[in-house]
N, C-alpha and C positions, 0 to 999 in steps of 0.2 A: 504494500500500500504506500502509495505517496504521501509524501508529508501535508499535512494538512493542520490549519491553523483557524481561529475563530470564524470566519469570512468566511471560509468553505464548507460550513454546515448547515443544512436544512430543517426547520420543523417536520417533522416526520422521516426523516433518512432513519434508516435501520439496518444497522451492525449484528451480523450472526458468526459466531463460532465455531470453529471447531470442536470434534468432544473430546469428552475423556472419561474413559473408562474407571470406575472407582472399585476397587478389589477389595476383597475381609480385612490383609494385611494393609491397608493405606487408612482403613477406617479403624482401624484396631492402635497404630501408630500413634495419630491425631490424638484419638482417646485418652491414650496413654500420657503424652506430652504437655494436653493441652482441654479437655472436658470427659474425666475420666466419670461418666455417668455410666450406670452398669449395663442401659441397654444400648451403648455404644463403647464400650473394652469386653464386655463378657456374654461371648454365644450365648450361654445357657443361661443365664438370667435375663437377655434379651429375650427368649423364646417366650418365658413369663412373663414379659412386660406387655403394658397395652400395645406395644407395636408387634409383639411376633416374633421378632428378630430383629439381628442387628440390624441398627442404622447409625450414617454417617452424623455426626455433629451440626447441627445448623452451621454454625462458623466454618466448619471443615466447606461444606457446601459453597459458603459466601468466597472462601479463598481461593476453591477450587474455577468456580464461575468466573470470578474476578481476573485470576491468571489468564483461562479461555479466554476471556476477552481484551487485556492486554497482550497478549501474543497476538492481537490482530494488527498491533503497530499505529491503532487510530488517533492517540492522542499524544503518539510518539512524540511528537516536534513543538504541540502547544500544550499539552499537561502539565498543569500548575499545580495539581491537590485537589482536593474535595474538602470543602466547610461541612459536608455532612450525608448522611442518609434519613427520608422519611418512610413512614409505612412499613417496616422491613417484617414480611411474613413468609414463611414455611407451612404452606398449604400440605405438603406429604412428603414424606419420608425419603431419603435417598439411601438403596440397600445396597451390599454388594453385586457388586455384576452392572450395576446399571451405569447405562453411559451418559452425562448432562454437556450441555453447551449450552451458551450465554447468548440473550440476544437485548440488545442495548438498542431504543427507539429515542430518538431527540423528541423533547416533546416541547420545547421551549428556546428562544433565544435570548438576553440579555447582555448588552452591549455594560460595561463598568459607566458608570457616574460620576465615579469618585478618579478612577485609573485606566487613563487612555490604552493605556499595552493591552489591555483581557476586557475578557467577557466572560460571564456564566452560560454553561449552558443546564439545563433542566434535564434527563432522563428519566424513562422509566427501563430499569431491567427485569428481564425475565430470564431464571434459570431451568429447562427444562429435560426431562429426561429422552430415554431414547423412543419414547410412547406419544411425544410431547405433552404431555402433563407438566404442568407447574408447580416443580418443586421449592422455588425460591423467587418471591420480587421483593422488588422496594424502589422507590423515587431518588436519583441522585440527584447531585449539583458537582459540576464539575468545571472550574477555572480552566480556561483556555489563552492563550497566548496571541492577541494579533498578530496579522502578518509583520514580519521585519518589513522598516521602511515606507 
């Protein structure tokens, strides 16, 4: 993808990803490191929880979508950060086996006020499985870079 800077974005443009497959050992890791809740570190007390079985971490989720859709290179050259996320919900479960990809729709433009270089832009992401079902949204905001010059 070509470099691309606040200027070159559309209300409604949408960004899709690539997947990735999430495996027992990647969701068992995460667990481990980072929200060791027993129906995501331990098979057999997953199978007794309300979900069945293991499932991935909401956040493992957010990281893994997130990654998906920076390896797309879209905000390579004007990516400033993000002031935040709204709405963030996990409508179902991410198991093993299942493969998700990110899809990022511009829902918004805002030119700065205050700072001539950037603009916000507004998102909604959706992260979906290989079913496409919706595993994961929420509304960003993400600073972008005018063009140089």
């Amino acid at each position: 993808m070509s470099d691309r800077y606040f200027e070159d974005f559309a209300v409604g443009e949408r960004f899709v990803s690539a997947g990735i497959t999430v495996s027992e050992s990647m969701i068992l890791d995460f667990a481990l490191r980072y929200d060791p809740q027993p129906f995501h570190l331990d098979v057999e007390a997953a199978k007794a929880s309300n979900y069945e079985g293991l499932i991935a971490s909401g956040f493992h989720t957010m990281a893994l979508g997130f990654r998906a859709f920076i390896d797309l290179g879209v905000f390579r050259a004007c990516g400033m950060g993000s002031p935040g996320l709204d709405e963030l919900r996990w409508p179902r479960p991410v198991r093993p086996g299942d493969t998700i990809h990110s899809e990022l729709t511009i829902t918004e433009i805002r030119p700065s006020r205050s700072k001539p270089d950037r603009g916000l832009l507004l998102t909604a992401m959706r992260i979906l499985n290989q079913r496409g079902e919706e595993v994961m949204t929420f509304k960003g905001m993400q600073l972008t870079r005018r063009r140089p010059g």
